[in-house]
Backbone as numpy.savetxt, mean C-alpha at the origin, in Angstrom:
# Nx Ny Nz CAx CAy CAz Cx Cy Cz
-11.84 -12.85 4.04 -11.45 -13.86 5.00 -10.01 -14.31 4.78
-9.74 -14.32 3.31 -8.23 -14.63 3.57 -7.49 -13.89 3.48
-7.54 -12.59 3.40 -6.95 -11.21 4.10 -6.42 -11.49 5.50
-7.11 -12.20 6.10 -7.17 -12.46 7.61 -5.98 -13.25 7.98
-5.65 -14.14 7.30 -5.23 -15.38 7.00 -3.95 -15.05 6.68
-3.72 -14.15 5.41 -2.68 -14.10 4.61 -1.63 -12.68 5.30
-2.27 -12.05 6.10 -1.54 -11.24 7.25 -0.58 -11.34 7.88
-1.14 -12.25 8.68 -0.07 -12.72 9.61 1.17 -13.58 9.10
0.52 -13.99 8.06 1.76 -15.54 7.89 2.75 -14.02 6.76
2.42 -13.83 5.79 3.06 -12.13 5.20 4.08 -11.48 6.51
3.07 -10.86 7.61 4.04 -10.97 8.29 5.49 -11.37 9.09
4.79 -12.43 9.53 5.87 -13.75 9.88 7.12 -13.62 9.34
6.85 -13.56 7.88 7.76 -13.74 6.80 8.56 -12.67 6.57
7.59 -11.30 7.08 8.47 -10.11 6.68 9.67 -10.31 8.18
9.10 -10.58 9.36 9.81 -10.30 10.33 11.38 -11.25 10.26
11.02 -12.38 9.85 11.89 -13.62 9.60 13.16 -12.75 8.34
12.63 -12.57 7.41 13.63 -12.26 6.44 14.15 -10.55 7.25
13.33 -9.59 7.98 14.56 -9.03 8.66 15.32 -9.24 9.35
15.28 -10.00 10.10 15.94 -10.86 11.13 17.23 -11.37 10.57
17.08 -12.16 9.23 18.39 -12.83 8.75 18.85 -11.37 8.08
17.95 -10.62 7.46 18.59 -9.33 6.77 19.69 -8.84 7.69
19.48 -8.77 9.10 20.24 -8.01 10.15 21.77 -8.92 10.39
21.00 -10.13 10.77 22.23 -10.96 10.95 23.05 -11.26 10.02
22.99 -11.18 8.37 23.61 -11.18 7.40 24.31 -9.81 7.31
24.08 -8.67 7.60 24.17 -7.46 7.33 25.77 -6.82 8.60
25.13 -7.74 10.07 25.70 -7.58 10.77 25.02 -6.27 11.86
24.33 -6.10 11.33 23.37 -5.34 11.84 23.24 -5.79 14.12
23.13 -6.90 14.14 22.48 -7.66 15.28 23.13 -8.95 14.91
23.79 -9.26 16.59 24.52 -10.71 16.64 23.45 -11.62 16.46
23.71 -12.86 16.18 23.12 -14.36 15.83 22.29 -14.35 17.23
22.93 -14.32 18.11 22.48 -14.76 19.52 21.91 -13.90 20.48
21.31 -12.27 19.31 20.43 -11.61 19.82 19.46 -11.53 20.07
18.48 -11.22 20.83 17.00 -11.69 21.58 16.12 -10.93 20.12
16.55 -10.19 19.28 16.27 -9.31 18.18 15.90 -10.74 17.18
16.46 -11.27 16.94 16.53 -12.70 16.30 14.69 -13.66 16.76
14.80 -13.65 17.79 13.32 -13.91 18.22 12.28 -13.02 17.82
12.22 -12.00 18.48 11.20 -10.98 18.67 10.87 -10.08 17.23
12.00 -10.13 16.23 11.22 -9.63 14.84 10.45 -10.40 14.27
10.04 -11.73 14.26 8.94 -12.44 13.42 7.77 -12.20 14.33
8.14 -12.21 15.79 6.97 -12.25 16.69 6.05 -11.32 16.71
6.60 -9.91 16.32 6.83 -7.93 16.26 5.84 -8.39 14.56
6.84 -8.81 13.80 5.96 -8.85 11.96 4.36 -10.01 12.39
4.63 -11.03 12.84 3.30 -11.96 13.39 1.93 -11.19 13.22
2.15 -10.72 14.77 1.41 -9.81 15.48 1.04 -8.44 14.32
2.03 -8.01 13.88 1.31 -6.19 13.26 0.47 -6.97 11.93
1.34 -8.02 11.46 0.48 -8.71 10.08 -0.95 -9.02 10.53
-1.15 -9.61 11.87 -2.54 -9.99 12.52 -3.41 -8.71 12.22
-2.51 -7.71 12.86 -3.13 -6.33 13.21 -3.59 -5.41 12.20
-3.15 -5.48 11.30 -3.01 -4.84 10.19 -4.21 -5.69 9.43
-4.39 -6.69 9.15 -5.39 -7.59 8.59 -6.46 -7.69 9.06
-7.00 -7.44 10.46 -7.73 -7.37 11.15 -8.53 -6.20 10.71
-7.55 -4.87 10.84 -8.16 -3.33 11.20 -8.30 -2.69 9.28
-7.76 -3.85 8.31 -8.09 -3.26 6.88 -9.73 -3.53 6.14
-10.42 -3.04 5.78 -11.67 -3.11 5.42 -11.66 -4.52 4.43
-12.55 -5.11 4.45 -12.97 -6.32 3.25 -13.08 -6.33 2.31
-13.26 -6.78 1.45 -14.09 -6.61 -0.21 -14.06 -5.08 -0.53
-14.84 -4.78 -1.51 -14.55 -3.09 -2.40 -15.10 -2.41 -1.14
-14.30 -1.82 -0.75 -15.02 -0.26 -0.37 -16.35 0.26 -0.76
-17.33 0.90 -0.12 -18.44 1.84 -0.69 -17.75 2.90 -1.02
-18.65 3.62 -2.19 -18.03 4.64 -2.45 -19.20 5.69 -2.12
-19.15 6.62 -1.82 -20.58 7.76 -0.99 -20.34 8.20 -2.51
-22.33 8.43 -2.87 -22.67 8.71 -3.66 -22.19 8.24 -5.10
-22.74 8.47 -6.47 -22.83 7.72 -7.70 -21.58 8.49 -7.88
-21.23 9.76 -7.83 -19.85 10.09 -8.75 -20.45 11.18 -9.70
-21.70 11.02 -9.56 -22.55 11.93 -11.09 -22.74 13.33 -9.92
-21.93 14.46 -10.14 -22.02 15.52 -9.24 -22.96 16.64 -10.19
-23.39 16.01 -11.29 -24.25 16.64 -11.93 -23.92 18.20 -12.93
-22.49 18.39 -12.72 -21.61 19.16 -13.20 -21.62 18.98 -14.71
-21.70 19.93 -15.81 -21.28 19.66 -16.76 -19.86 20.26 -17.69
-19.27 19.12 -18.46 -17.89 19.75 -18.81 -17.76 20.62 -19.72
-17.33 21.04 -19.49 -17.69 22.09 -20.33 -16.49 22.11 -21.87
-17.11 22.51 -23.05 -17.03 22.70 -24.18 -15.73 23.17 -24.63
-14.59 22.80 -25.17 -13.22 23.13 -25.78 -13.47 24.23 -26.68
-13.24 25.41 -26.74 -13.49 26.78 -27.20 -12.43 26.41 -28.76
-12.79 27.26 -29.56 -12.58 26.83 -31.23 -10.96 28.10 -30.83
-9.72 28.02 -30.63 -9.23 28.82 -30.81 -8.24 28.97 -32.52
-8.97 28.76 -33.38 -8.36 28.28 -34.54 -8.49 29.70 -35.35
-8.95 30.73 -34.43 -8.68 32.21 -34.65 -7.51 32.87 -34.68
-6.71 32.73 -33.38 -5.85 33.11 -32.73 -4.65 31.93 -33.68
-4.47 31.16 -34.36 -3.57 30.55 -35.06 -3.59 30.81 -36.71
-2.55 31.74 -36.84 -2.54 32.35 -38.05 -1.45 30.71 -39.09
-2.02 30.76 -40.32 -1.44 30.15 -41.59 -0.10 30.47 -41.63
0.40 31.67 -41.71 1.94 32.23 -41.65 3.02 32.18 -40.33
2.56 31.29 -39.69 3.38 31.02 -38.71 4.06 32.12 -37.83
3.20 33.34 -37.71 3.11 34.49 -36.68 2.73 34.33 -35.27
């Protein structure tokens, strides 16, 4: 629930700090309609985005136990000779 919540206003915030990012940057004049419409643009996708992300843990399909076993580290202490050959 506060996924829901914490979206949009995240947003808001992202759109707001590009906005001055641009106008600091020079990117987009002060008195560009760009100045409005990026918090409105971050608002909205933060809504959207919070809306369409799943809740709480995920299910996960099936236990994970694929019933596979690992198999055994082979002794290669044959193949490593004392004399450094």
């Amino acid at each position: 629930m506060v996924k829901r919540i914490l979206g949009p206003i995240f947003g808001l915030l992202l759109g707001i700090f590009l906005a001055v990012d641009f106008i600091i940057f020079g990117v987009i004049a002060f008195d560009s309609v760009l100045v409005v419409v990026l918090p409105v643009v971050g608002l909205v996708l933060g809504g959207v985005l919070a809306f369409t992300s799943p809740l709480g843990k995920t299910s996960t399909v099936g236990t994970g136990d694929t019933g596979d076993t690992i198999a055994e580290p082979q002794d290669d202490s044959a193949a490593i000779t004392s004399d450094g050959a």
